[in-house]
C-alpha positions as CSV (number, residue, x, y, z in Angstrom):
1,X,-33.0,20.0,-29.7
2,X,-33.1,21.6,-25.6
3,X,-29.1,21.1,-25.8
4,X,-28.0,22.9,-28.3
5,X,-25.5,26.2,-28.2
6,X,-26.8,27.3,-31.7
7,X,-27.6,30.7,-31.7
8,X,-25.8,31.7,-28.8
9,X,-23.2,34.5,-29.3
10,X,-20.7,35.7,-27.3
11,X,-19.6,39.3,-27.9
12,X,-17.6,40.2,-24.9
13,X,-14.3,38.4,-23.1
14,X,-16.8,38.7,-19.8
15,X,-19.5,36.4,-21.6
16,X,-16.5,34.2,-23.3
17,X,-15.1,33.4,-19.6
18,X,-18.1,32.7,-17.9
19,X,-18.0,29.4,-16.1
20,X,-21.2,27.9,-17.7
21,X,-21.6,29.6,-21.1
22,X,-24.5,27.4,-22.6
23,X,-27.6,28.9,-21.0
24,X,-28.9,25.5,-20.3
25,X,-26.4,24.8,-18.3
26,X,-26.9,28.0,-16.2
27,X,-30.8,27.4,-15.7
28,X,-30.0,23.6,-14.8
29,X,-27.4,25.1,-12.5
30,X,-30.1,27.5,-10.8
31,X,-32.6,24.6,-11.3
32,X,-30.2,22.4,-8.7
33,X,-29.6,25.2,-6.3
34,X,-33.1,26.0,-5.6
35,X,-33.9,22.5,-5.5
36,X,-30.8,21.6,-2.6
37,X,-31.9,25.0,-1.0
38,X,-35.4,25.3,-1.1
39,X,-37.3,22.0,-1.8
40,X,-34.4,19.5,-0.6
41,X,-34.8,20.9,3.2
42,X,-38.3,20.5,2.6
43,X,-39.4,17.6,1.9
44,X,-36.3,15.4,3.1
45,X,-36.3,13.2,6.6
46,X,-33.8,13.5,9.4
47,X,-32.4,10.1,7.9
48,X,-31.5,11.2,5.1
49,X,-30.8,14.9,6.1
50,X,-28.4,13.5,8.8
51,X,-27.3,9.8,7.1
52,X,-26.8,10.9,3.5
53,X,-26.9,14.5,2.7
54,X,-25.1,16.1,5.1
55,X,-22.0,14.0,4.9
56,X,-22.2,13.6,1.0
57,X,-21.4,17.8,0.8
58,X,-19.3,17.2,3.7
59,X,-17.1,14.7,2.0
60,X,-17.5,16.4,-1.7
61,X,-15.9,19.1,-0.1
62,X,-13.2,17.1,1.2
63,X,-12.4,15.4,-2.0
64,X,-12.5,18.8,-4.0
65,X,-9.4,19.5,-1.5
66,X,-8.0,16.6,-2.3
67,X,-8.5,17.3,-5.7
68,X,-6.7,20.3,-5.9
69,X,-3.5,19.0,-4.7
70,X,-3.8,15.5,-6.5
71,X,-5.9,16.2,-9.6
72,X,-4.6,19.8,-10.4
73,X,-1.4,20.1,-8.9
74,X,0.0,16.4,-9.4
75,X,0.8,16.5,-5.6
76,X,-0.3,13.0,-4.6
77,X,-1.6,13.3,-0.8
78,X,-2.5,10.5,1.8
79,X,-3.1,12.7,4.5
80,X,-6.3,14.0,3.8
81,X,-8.1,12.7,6.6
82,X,-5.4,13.7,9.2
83,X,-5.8,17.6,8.1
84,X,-9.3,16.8,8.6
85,X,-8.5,16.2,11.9
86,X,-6.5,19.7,12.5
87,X,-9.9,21.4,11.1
88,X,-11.7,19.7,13.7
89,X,-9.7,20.4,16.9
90,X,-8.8,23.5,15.8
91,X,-12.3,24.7,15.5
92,X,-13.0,23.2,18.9
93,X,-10.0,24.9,20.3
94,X,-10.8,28.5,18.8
95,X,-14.8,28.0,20.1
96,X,-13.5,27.1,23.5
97,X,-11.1,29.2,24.2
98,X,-12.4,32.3,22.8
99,X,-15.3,33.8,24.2
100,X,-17.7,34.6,22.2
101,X,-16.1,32.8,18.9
102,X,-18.1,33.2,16.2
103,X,-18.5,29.7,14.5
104,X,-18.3,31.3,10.7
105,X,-15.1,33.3,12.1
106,X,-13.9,29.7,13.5
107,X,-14.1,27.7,10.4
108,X,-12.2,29.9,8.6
109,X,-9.5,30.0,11.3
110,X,-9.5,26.5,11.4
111,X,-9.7,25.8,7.9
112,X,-6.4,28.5,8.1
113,X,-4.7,26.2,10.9
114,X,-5.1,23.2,8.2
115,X,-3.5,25.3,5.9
116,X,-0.6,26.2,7.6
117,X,-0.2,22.3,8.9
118,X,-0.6,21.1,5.2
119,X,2.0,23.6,4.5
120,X,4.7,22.6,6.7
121,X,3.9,18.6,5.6
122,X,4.2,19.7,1.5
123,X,7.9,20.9,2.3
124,X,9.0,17.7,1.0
125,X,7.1,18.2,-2.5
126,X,9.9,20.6,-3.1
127,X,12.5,17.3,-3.0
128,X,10.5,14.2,-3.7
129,X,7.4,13.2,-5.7
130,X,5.0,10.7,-6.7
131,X,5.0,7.1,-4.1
132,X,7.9,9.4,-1.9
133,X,5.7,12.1,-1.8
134,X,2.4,9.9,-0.8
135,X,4.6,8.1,2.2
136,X,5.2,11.6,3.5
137,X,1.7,12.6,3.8
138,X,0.7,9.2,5.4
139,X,3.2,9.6,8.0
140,X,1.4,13.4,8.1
141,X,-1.8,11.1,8.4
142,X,0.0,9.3,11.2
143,X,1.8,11.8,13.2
144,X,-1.5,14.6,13.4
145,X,-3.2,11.9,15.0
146,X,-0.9,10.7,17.2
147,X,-0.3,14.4,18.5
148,X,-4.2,14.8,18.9
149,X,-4.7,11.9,20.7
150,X,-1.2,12.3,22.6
151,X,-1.5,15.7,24.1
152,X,-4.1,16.4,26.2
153,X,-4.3,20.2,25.6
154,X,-6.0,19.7,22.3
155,X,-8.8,17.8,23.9
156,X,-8.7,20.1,26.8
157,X,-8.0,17.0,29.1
158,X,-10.5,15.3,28.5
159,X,-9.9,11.9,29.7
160,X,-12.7,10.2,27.5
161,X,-11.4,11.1,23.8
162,X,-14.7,11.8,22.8
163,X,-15.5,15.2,22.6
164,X,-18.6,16.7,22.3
165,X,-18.8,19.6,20.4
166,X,-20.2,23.1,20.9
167,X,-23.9,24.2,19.5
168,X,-23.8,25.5,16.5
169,X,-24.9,29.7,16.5
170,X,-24.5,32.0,13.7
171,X,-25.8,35.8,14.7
172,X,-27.5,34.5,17.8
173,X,-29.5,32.0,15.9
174,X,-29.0,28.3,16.8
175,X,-28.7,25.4,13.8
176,X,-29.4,22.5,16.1
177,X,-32.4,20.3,13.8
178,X,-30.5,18.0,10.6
179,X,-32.2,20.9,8.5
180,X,-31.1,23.7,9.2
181,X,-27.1,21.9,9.7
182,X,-28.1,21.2,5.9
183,X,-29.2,24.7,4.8
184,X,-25.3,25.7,6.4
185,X,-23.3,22.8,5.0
186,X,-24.7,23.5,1.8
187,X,-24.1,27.2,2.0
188,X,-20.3,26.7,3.0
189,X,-19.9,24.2,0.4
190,X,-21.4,26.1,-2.5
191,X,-19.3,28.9,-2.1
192,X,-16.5,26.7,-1.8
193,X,-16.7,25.0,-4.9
194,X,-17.5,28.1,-6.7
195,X,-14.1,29.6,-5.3
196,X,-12.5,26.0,-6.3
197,X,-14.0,26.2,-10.2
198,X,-12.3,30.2,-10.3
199,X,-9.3,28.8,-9.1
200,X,-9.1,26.0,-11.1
201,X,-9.8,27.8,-14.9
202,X,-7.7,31.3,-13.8
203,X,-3.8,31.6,-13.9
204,X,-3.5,29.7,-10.2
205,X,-5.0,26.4,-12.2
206,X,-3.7,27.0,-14.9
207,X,-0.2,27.2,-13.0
208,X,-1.1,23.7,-11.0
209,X,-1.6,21.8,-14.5
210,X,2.0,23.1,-15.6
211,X,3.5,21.7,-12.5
212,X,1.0,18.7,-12.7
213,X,2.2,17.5,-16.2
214,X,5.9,18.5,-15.4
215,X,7.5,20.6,-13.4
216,X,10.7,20.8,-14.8
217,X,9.3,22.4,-18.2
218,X,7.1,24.8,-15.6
219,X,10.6,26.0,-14.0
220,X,11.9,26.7,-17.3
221,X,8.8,28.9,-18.2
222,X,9.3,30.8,-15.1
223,X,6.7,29.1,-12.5
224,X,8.0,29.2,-9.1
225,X,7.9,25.8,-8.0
226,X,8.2,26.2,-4.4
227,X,5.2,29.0,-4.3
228,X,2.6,26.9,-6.6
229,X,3.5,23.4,-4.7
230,X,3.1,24.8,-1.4
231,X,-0.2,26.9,-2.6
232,X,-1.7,23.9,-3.4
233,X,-1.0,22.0,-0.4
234,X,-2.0,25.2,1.9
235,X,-5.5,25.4,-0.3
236,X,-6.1,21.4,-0.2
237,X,-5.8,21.5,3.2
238,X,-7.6,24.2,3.9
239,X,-10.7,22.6,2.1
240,X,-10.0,19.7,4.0
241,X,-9.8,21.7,7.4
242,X,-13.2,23.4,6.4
243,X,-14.4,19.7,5.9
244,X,-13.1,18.4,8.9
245,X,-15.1,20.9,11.2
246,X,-18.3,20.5,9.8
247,X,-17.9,16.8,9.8
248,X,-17.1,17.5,13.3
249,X,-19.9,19.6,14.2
250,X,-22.4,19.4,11.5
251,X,-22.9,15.5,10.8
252,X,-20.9,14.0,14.3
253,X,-21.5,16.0,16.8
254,X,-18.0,15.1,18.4
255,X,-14.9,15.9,18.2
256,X,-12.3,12.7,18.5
257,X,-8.9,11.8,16.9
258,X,-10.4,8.3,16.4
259,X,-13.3,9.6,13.6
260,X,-10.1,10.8,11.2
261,X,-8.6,7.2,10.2
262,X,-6.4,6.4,7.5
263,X,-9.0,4.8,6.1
264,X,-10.9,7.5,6.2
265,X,-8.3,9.0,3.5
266,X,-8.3,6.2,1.2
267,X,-12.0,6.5,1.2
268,X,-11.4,10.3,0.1
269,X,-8.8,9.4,-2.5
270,X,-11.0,6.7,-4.0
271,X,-13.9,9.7,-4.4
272,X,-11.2,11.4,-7.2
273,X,-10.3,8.4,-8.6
274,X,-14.0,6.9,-8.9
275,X,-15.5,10.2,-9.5
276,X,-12.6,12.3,-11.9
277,X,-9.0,13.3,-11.4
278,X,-8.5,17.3,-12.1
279,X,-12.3,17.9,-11.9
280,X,-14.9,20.5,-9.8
281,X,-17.9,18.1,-10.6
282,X,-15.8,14.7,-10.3
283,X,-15.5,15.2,-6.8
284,X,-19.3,15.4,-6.1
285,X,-20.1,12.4,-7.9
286,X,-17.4,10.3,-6.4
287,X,-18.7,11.1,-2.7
288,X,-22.2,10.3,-3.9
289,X,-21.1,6.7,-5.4
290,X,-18.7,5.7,-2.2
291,X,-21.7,6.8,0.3
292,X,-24.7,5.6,-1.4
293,X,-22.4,2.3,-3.1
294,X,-22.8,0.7,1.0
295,X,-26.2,1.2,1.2
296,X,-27.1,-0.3,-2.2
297,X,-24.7,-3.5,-1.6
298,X,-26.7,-4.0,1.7
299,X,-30.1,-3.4,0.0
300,X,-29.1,-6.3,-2.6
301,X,-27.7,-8.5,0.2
302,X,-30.8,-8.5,2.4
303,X,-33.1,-8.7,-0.5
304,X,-31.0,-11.8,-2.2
305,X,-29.8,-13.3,1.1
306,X,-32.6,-12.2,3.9
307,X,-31.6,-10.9,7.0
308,X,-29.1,-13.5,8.0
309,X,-25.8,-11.6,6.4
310,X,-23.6,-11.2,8.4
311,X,-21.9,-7.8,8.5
312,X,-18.7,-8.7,8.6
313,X,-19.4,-10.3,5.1
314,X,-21.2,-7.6,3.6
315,X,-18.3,-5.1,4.5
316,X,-15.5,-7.7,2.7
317,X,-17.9,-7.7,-0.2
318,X,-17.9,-3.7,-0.2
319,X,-13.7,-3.1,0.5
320,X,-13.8,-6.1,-3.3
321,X,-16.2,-4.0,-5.0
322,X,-14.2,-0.8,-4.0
323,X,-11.1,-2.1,-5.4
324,X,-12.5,-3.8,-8.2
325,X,-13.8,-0.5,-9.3
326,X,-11.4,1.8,-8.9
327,X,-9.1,-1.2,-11.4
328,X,-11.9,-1.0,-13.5
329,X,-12.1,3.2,-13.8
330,X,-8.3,3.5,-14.1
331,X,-8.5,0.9,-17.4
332,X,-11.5,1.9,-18.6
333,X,-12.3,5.4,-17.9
334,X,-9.5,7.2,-15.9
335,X,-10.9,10.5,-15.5
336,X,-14.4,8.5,-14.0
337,X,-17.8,9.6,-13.7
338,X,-17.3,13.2,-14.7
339,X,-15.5,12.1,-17.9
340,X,-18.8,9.8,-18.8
341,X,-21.2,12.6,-18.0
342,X,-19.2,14.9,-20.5
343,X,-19.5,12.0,-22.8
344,X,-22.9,12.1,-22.1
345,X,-23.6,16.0,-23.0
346,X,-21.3,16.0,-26.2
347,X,-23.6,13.2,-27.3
348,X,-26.9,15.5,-26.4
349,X,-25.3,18.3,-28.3
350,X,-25.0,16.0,-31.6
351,X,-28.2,14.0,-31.1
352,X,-29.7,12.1,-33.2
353,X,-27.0,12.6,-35.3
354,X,-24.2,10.0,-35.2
355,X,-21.3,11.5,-33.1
């Protein structure tokens, strides 16, 4: 049948490591590349250019941070949102109060600043683990926006909170219109995740599991603890830095302590659990089910109940369905919607044979 890797060899370790070896899973790659590049920009709206797309990579990126630390490394993090946060301002910062900033130049610095924030917060990793280790990062969660929101520096005294950020210029050319924010987001983020999935199957990932399924037999081996913990909090929160600036510049527009909630962090957590712990495509599919799960429970609700639902009830009905799901993926299926799509291809490979 079309997916079958019959009659494909493999005669050289290059080939053997390659990150898709079927080549159907390369041209449906580059099939989904041109199509988010080329035809996506296109033939999309501004709605949902600007309502779906655009924070969908946004938050996919964000979750593959959060992935890193909590999927690979075993490093469970609630403070996703608040390193979000430190991307945000400090892109802001770096833009403002260096002329002529270039934006690229200031999402990497910021994305950098995250890093070195989620590194002082992962100290504690070295001590404590597990529920210890997830109160720590909350109380990271807590304590970056307090110190946003406390010190007027950061919002270079403004007396509003809300922020609006700088225009968006890349070699003198300006990405004001929801399309050509998309063409960039999707730029950033497709590099990123490529740089993630090399990470992830090399000796760094590799490194992360051992720590991940126990870090006492890791020490033994000879893994550094302190160097692989502290890696993975430095490139989760990087990722997440990255995130928070283009969530900040790209999909907002503003930059405000207020937008980076602890909410906003279980929301990103629930995207690795829903979508699949310790996986590149798992984090992709878990922001597309938390974003588009809203819209479909208030499509159902309007078309069952009219307009008279209130919103108050629809958003009680969607924080039950999130935590009815997320029960119902950690009994059923704990690695989520990435496991069942792996299901889904062994069973193409062996079709219509019985599996």
């Amino acid at each position: 049948m079309l997916y079958r890797e019959a009659g494909q060899f493999r005669s050289s370790y290059a080939e053997d490591r390659q990150i898709l070896p079927l080549k159907q899973d390369r041209i449906a790659m580059l099939v989904m590349l041109a199509v988010g590049l080329g035809v996506i920009p296109l033939i999309a709206n501004d709605y949902w250019l600007k309502a779906l797309l655009i924070p969908w990579l946004i938050f996919s990126l964000v979750a593959l941070g959060q992935n890193i630390l909590t999927g690979y490394a075993g490093q469970l993090s609630l403070g996703s949102a608040g390193f979000m946060a430190v991307g945000a301002f400090a892109c802001y910062n770096f833009m403002l109060r260096i002329d002529g900033m270039p934006f690229l130049v200031a999402i990497v610095l910021a994305g950098i600043t995250a890093a070195a924030v989620g590194i002082a917060f992962g100290l504690p990793s070295l001590r404590i683990r597990g529920l210890y280790l997830a109160v720590a990062t909350l109380a990271a969660q807590f304590f970056i926006v307090w110190a946003l929101d406390k010190f007027g520096w950061f919002k270079n005294y403004d007396p509003s909170g809300v922020i609006t950020a700088q225009k968006i210029e890349i070699l003198g050319y300006s990405f004001a219109t929801p399309q050509q924010k998309y063409v960039l987001v999707f730029l950033i983020v497709a590099a990123l995740a490529l740089l993630a999935k090399n990470m992830a199957r090399g000796s760094t990932g590799r490194a992360w599991m051992a720590v991940r399924d126990m870090d006492v037999a890791a020490e033994v081996i000879g893994l550094p603890l302190m160097r692989t913990k502290l890696l993975a909090f430095a490139i989760s929160s990087f990722y997440c830095g990255v995130g928070g600036a283009l969530f900040a510049y790209a999909y907002l527009g503003t930059v405000e302590p207020s937008a980076f909630t602890i909410d906003l962090s279980f929301r990103i957590l629930f995207m690795i659990i829903i979508g699949g712990v310790g996986t590149i495509l798992g984090s992709f599919l878990g922001a597309g089910f938390i974003l588009l799960l809203p819209i479909f429970l208030s499509v159902i609700f309007h078309a069952l109940l009219g307009a008279s639902v209130d919103a108050s009830v629809t958003s009680a009905v969607e924080l039950i369905v999130f935590g009815v799901l997320i029960i119902v993926f950690l009994i059923l299926e704990p690695h989520g919607l990435a496991r069942l799509w792996q299901l889904t291809k062994d069973k193409l490979r062996l079709w219509p044979f019985p599996h």
